[in-house]
VOTI-571563 format. One record per residue (C-alpha): residue in one letter; x negated, y, z. Coordinates in steps of 0.05 Angstrom, whole numbers, plus 32768, in hexadecimal, padded with zeros to 4 digits. Last residue first. Layout:
AXYZ ...
END
This chain:
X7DCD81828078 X7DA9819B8035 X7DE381CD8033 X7E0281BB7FFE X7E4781D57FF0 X7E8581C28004 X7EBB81A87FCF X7ECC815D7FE3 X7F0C817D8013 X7F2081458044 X7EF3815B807D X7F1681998085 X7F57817D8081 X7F42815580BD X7F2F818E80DD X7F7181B080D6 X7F92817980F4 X7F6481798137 X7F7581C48138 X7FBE81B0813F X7FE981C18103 X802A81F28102 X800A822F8109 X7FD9823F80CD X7FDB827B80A8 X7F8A82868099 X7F8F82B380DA X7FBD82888101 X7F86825380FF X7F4982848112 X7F7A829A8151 X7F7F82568164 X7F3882448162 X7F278286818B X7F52827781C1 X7F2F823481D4 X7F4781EB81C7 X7F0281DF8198 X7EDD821F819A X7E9982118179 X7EAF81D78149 X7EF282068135 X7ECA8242812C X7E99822080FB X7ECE820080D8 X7EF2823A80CB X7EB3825F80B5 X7EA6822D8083 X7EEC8226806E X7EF282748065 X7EB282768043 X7EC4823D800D X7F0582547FF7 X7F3882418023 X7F66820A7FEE X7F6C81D08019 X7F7A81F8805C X7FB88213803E X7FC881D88019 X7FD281B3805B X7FFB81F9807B X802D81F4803E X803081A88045 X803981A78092 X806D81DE8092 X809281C2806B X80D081E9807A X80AD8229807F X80AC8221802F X80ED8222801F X80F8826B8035 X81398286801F X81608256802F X818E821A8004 X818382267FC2 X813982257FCC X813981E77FD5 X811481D27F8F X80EC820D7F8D X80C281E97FC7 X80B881B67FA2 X809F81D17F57 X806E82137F6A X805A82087FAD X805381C17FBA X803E81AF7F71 X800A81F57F6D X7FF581DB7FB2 X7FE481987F96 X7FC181AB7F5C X7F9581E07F82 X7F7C81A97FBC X7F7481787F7B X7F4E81AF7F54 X7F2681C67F81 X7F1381767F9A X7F3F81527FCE X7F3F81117FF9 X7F7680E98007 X7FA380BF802F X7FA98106805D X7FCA81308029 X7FED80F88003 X801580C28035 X801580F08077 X801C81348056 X804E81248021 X807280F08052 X807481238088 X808B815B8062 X80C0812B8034 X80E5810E8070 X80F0815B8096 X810A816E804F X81348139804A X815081458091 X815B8192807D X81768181803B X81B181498063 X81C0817580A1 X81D881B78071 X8200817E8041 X821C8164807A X822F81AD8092 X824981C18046 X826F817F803E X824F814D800D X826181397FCB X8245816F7F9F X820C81817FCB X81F981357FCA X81F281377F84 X81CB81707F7C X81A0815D7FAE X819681167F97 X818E81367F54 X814F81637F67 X812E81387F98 X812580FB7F5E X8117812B7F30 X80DF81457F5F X80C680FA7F6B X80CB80E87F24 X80A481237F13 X8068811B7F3E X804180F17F18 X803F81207EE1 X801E81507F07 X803E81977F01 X801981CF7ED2 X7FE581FF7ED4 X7FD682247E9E X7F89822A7E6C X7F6481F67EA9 X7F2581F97EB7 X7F2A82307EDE X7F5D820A7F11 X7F2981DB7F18 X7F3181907F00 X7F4E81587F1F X7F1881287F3D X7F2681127F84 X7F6F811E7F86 X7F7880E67F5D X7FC280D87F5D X7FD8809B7F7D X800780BC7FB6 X802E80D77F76 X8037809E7F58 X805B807E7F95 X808280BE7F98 X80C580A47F71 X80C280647FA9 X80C980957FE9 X80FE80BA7FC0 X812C807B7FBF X8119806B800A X813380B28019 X816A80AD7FE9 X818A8065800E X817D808A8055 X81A780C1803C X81DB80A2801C X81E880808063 X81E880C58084 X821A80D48055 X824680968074 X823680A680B7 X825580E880AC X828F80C9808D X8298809D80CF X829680E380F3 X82C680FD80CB X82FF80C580D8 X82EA80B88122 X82FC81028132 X82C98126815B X82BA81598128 X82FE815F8118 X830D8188815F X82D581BA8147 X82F781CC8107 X833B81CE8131 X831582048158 X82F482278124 X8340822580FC X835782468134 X832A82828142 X8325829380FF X837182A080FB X836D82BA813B X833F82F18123 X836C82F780E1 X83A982FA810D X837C83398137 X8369836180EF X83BD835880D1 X83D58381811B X83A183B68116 X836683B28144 X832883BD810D X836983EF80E1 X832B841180BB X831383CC80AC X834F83A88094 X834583A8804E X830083868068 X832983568088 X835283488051 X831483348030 X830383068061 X833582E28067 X832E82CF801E X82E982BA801D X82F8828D8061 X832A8271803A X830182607FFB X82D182488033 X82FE82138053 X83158203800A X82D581FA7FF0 X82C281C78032 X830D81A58028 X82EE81937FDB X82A681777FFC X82CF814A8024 X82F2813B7FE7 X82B381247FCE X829C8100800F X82DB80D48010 X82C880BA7FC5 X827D80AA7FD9 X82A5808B8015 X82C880557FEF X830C80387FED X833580767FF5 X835C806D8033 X834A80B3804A X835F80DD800A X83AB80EF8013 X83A380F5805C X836981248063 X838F814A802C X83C381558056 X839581668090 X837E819E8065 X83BC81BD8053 X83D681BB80A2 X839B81E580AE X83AA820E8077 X83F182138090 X83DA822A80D9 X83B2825B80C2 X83DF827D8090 X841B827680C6 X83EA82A180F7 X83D582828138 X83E482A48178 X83AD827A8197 X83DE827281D6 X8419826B81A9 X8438822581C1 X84488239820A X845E828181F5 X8491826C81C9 X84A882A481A3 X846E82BB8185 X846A82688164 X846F827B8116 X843982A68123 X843A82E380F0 X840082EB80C0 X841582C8808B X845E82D98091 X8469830C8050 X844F82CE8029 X841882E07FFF X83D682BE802A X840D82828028 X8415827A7FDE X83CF828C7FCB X83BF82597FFF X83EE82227FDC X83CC822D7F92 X838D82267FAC X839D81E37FC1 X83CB81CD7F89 X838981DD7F5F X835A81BA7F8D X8387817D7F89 X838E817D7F3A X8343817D7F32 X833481517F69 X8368811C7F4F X8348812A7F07 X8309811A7F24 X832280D27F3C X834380C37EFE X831180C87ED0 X82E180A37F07 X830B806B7F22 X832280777F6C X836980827F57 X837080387F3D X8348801D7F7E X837A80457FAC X83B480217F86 X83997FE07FB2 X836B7FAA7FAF X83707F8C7FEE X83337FAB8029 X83707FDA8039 X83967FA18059 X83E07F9C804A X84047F99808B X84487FA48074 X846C7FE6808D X842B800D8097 X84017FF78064 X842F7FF08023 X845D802C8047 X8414805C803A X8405803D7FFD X844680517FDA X8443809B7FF4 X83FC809C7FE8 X840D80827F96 X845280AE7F94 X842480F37FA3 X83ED80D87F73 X842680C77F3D X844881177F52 X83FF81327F41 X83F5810E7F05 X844081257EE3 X842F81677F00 X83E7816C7EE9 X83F9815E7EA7 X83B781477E88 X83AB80FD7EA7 X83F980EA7E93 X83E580AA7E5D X83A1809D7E7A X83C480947EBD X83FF80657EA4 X83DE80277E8D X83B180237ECB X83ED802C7EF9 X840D7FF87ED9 X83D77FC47EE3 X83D77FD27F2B X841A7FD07F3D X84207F877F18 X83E07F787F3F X84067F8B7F83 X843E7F647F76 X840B7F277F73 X83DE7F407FA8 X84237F4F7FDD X84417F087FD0 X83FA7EEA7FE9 X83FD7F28802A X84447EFE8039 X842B7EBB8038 X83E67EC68063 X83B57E948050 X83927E778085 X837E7E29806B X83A07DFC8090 X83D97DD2806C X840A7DD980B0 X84017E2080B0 X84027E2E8064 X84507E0D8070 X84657E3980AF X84537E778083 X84807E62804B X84C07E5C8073 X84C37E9B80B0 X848D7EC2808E X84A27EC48046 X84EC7EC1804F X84E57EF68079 X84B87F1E804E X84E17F16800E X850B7F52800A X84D97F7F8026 X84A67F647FF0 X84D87F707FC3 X84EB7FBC7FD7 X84A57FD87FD9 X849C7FB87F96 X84DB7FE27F81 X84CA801B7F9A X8484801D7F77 X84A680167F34 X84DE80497F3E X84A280777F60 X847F80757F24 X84B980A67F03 X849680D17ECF X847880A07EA4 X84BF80817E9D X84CE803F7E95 X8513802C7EA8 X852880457E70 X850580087E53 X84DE80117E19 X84A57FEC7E2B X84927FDA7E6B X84AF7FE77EB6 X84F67FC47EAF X84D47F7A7E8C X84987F7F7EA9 X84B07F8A7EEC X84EB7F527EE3 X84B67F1D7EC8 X848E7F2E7EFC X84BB7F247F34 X84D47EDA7F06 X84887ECA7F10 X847D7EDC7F58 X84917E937F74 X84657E6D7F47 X84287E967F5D X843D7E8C7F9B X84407E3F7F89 X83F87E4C7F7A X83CE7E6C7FA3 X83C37EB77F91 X837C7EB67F6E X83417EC77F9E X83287F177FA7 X82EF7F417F94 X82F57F857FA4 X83157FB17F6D X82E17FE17F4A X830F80017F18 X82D980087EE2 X82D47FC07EDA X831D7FB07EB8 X83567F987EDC X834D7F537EEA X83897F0C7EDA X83687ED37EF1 X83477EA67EBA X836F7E607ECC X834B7E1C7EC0 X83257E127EFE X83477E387F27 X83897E147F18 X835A7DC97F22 X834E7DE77F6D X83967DFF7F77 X83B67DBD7F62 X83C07DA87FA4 X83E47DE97FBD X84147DC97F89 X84287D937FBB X841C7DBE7FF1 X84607DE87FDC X84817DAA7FB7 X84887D8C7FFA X84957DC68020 X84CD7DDB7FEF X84E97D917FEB X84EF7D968036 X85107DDD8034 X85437DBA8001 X85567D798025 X85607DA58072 X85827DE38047 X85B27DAB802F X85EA7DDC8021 X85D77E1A802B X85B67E35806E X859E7E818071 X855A7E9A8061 X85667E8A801B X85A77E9A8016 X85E17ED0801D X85AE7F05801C X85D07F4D8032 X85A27F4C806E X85617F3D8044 X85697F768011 X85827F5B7FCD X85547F3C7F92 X85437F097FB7 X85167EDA7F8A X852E7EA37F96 X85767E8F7F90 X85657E5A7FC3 X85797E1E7F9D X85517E487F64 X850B7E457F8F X851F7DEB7F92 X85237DF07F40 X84E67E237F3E X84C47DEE7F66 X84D97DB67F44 X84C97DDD7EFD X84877DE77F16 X846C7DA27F33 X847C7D807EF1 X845C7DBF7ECB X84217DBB7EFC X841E7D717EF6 X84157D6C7EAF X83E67DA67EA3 X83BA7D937EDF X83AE7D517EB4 X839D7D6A7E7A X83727DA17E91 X83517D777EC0 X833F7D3E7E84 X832C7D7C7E57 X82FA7D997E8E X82D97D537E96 X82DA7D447E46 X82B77D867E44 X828A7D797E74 X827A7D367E5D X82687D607E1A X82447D8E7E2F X82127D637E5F X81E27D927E7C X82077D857EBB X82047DC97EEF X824D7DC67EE9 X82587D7B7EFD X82697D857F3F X829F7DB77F35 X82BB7D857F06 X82BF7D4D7F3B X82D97D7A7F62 X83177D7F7F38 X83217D347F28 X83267D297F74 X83567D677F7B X837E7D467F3A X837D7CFB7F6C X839F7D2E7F9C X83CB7D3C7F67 X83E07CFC7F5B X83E97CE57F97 X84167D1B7FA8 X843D7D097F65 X84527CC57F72 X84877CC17F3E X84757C757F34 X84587C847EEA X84367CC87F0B X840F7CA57F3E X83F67C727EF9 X83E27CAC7ED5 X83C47CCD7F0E X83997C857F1C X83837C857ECF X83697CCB7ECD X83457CB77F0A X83227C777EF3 X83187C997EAD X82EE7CD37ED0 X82CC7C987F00 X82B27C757EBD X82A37CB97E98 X827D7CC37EC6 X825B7C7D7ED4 X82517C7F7E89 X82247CBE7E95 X81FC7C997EC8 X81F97C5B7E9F X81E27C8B7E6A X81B17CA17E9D X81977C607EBA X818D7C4D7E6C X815C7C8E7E63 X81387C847E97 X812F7C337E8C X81207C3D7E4D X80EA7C7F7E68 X80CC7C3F7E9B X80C37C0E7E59 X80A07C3B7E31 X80747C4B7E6B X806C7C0B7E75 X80527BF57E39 X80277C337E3A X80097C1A7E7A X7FF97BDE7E63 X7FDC7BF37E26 X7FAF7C1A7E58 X7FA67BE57E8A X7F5D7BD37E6D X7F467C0B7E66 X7F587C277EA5 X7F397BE97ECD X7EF67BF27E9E X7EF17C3C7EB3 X7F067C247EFE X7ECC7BFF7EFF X7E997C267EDB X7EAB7C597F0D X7EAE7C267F4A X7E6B7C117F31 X7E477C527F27 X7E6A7C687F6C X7E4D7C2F7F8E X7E027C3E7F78 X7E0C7C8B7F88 X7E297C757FD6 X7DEA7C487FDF X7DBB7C817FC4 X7DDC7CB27FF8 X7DD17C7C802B X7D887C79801F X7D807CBA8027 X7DA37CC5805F X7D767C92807B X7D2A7CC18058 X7D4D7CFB8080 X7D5C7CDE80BE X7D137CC880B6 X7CFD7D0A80A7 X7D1D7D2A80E0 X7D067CFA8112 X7CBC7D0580F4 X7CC27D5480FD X7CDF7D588146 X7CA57D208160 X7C737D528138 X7C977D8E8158 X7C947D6F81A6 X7C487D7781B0 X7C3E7DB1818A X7C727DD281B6 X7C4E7DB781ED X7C0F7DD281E5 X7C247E1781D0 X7C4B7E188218 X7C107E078238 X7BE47E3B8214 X7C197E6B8224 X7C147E54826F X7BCB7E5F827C X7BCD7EA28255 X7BFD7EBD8282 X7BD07EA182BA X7B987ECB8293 X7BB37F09828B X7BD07F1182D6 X7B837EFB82F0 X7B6B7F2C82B7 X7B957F6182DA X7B807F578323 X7B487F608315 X7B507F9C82E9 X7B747FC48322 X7B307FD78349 X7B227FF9830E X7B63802C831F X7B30804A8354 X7B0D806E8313 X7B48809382F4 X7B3780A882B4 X7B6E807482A4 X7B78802F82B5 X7BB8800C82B4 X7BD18045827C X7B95804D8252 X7B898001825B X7BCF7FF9823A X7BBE80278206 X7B7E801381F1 X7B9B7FCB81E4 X7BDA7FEA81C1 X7B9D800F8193 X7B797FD18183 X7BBF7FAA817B X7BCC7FDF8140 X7BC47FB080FD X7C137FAD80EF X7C167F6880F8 X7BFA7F73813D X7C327FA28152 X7C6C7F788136 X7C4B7F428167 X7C3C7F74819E X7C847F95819C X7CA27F46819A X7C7A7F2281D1 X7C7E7F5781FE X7C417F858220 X7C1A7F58824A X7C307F168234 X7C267F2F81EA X7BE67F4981F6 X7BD27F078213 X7BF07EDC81D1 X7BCF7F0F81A6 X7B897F1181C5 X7B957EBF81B7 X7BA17ECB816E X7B6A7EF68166 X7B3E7EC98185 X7B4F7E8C8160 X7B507EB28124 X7B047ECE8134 X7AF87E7C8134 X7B197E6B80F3 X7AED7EA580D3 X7AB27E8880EE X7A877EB5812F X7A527ED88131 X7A427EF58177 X7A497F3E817E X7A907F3A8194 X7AB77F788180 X7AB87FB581AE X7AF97FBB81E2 X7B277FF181D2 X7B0A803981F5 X7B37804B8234 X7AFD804E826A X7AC080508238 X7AB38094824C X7AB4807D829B X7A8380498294 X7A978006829E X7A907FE082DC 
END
């Protein structure tokens, strides 16, 4: 047994001699048992560190102790050490077993792959020289046949282009022969052939088959539709088209002359026969557009024998409503628009009862009557555009052609189904000059009427006191004719072709609503020492009423498709402003310099296209919008714009003094600003911006002590109460400490 004051002392060195090789072994082996005792990976790490000695000490420290009984443990313990031993030294012996077997099988795969690899090297040299002798050897070859391959290119293409010209001959020679036997339906489906052909050949670069093509169709379609024309006009004339008289005084045409069977046959036959030659008329005729600025939807040419059968109409409308005609008079559209109102009643019978029936049987939907309606129209059209510049400046001569223009559209639609997706007269107002001269002229007829009315001895007397059923909102006759003002010009402006246009007169009932409201009101106060005087009660019922019709057009399909519409303009401006601020989400918050450093600050330059951007879309939109839509639209945008400023710039960055300065002076001093046209207050409306700068610029002892409070009262009174202190309400504490940790300026505290 060992003495108790050697209990816990590391073992003494060997006093025998030993080799170096030999105190190796030993080492080694006290290793191999520590590390069975105490884990193979501490003990190794351990060892290489020089402190087994003290591990050793420690782990007899801890079996044995001062205790002296615990000696009656170390039996038991070297019996444990030296199984453990017993089966590391077997496990040593036959991993040194297996290795060597491991070692030569790994060399000899290695010394076959070898051998392989050199294989593989020797019959690439060979297949290289190979194929180097091959490829010298075919070259000239190769050239030849290269030559000969680019020959046979370019002959398979002029045989090609002969093959053209070929099948272009072969047709131009089949019509000639159709029209030599006066088969003329033959030939001009062989022209439809001949046609397509061409429409194939556009994306040719061949400019000169092209224009042999073109030239062939040309010459061709010229012949037939000059044949095909004067039979048609010839068959049109047995039926003393056009009809010039109203249907029920027409002695023909829809009635039977002689040989109506023969000459409604020839019509049909003639009919489809030119309907043939529409492709090929395409082709070669420009159609006939008003200029640009008028914005007329895109429509097809009017097919041809309709075409045929409007040209003695046009000839007549030219011929009364241009030049010196006194039939021409600036002053009298309506003689003009009366009389293409007339026509196309004259010949819709005809049109639907004979024509129709003939498109049917051909196939493609085309509707005879709305056909006749496009060409007249046009001829409408194209005057109207000559005679607007010429009366834009007398408001009565413009104002009785707008008047006419409705009028006219209003019969077009109603009496004979012309769709409002046509070009109309509608398109011809809708063009800018004339557009804001229409405004002009209506706000000044409009004003002018409620002078008139607020005058009349009877504005405040109910034209219903009588009738006790209808006057239950004993409505005053001022009321009840503004009201009646307003829906007029509803009408007059709702099939304009575009809601931008809508939404401006919109924007002109909105003035007039609160030029009346103005005006009632000043009576009122004229009224004030009479508060239940006759004049002070109609004015109350005035109000009264037009709130309630107000509130009854809210619902109306009309207004609430308009309000769609500027919601619409909305969503296109809010992605427009979400592109302006793409530069201003990139600006380096991180390294702007200190307000001190700086003589005057001024507004980032990366932020100007987005506050432009604001600034004319409101402006804009305030001009064309209603004053609630307008109200709904800023208060959306502004909504957009808090989130998007605080989402995509506050929190996507981090911020120096002088970024957390620079941004607040850009919030405060150039945005904000910008709405505050519209309330008092911008400000509260971005309410996360204004509160995110807030907690960006706290000077350095108010953060500190913020952040303090907020880490040591999370969810508690106290936090809250520190937030409302520095002004903030609208952000959640977890917010604010974000904010926190986004601010680069704290000092060091050695933390």
């Amino acid at each position: 047994m060992l003495p108790a004051a050697e209990i816990g002392k590391a073992p003494a060195a060997p006093c025998c001699s030993e080799s170096g090789n030999e105190r190796k072994d030993v080492e080694e082996k006290n290793d191999i048992n520590i590390a069975a005792l105490f884990g193979n990976e501490q003990v190794s790490e351990d060892t290489d560190n020089g402190d087994l000695t003290s591990y050793v000490s420690a782990f007899i420290e801890k079996e044995v102790g001062n205790d002296l009984k615990s000696l009656k443990k170390l039996d038991k313990l070297i019996e444990q050490m030296t199984e453990n031993k017993m089966q590391l030294e077997e496990q040593v012996l036959t991993i040194s077993s297996e290795i060597p077997k491991r070692i030569q099988s790994a060399l000899k795969n290695a010394e076959e792959s070898k051998q392989f690899l050199n294989q593989f090297l020797e019959q690439e040299t060979h297949l290289f020289s190979s194929i180097n002798s091959h490829l010298l050897t075919a070259q000239p070859w190769m050239e030849d046949l290269g030559a000969m391959i680019n020959q046979i290119e370019e002959i398979e293409r002029h045989l090609a282009y002969l093959k053209w010209i070929s099948q272009i001959e072969e047709l131009s020679d089949n019509i000639q022969q159709y029209l030599m036997t006066n088969n003329v339906p033959e030939a001009a489906s062989t022209l439809v052939s001949m046609a397509e052909l061409d429409i194939k050949l556009q994306e040719s670069s061949c400019a000169h088959l092209l224009a042999f093509m073109r030239a062939t169709v040309k010459f061709w379609h010229k012949i037939l539709k000059d044949k095909l024309t004067s039979d048609f006009e010839e068959v049109l004339a047995q039926l003393h088209w056009p009809f010039i008289t109203p249907p029920q005084s027409q002695t023909v045409g829809l009635s039977r002359p002689a040989g109506a069977p023969e000459i409604y046959s020839n019509l049909e036959t003639l009919f489809c026969q030119l309907l043939k030659l529409q492709t090929s008329d395409e082709l070669l005729t420009e159609p006939k557009q008003l200029p640009e600025k008028y914005c007329l939807p895109a429509s097809p040419s009017v097919i041809l024998p309709i075409q045929i059968m409007l040209t003695p109409l046009q000839k007549r409308f030219r011929y009364h409503f241009r030049g010196n005609r006194q039939t021409n008079v600036i002053s009298k559209p309506e003689w003009y628009l009366a009389q293409v109102l007339m026509w196309i009643g004259n010949h819709t019978q005809f049109l639907d009862e004979k024509i129709q029936p003939i498109l049917d049987k051909v196939g493609p939907s085309v509707n005879a009557r709305l056909e006749f309606s496009r060409g007249l129209m046009m001829l409408v059209l194209e005057k109207l555009a000559a005679d607007i510049p010429c009366l834009l400046y007398d408001d009565n001569l413009f104002c009785h052609l707008v008047d006419e223009v409705l009028l006219f559209e209003r019969e077009l639609h109603s009496l004979y189904g012309y769709p409002s997706t046509f070009a109309n007269c509608m398109h011809i107002l809708s063009e800018d000059t004339c557009f804001q001269r229409w405004l002009t002229v209506e706000r000044k007829f409009a004003l002018q009427k409620m002078d008139s009315m607020l005058s009349s001895e009877a504005a405040w007397i109910s034209q219903y006191k009588d009738i006790t059923d209808v006057d239950e909102m004993k409505v005053p006759d001022c009321a009840e004719t503004f009201m009646t003002l307003l829906l007029v010009i509803t009408d007059r402006y709702k099939n304009l072709p575009t809601a931008s246009r809508k939404l401006q007169f919109l924007e002109l009932q909105k003035d007039l609503v609160d030029d009346f409201r103005i005006r009632l009101t000043q009576v009122m106060k004229e009224e004030t020492r009479a508060s239940l005087g006759f004049r002070y009660c109609a004015i109350l019922n005035a109000v009264n009423y037009i709130s309630t019709v107000l509130a009854d057009w809210a619902d109306n399909v009309f207004f609430l498709q308009l309000q769609q519409a500027a919601l619409e303009v909305f969503a296109e401006n809010n992605t427009l402003i979400k592109d302006a601020a793409k530069l201003y989400t990139k600006e380096r918050w991180l390294s702007l310099p200190s307000q001190s450093e700086q003589a005057v600050m001024s507004l980032s330059s990366s932020a100007c296209p987005l506050l432009l951007t604001v600034r004319d879309r409101l402006l804009q939109l305030e001009e064309q919008l209603c004053f609630s839509l307008f109200t709904v639209f800023w208060q959306v945008l502004v909504e957009k714009l808090d989130v998007y400023i605080y989402q995509e710039i506050v929190l996507a960055n981090h911020f120096n003094e002088g970024g957390a300065a620079q941004l607040q002076f850009d919030m405060t001093r150039n945005l904000f600003p910008l709405f505050s046209r519209y309330c008092k207050r911008p400000e509260n409306y971005f309410k996360h911006v204004k509160e995110a700068c807030i907690v960006l610029n706290l000077n350095i002892g108010s953060a500190l002590l913020l952040k303090d409070v907020l880490q040591s009262a999370s969810g508690q009174p106290p936090a809250t109460e520190a937030l409302n202190e520095v002004g903030i309400y609208k952000l959640a504490q977890q917010d604010v400490e974000i904010l926190l940790n986004l601010r680069t300026n704290w000092p060091n505290t050695g933390k």
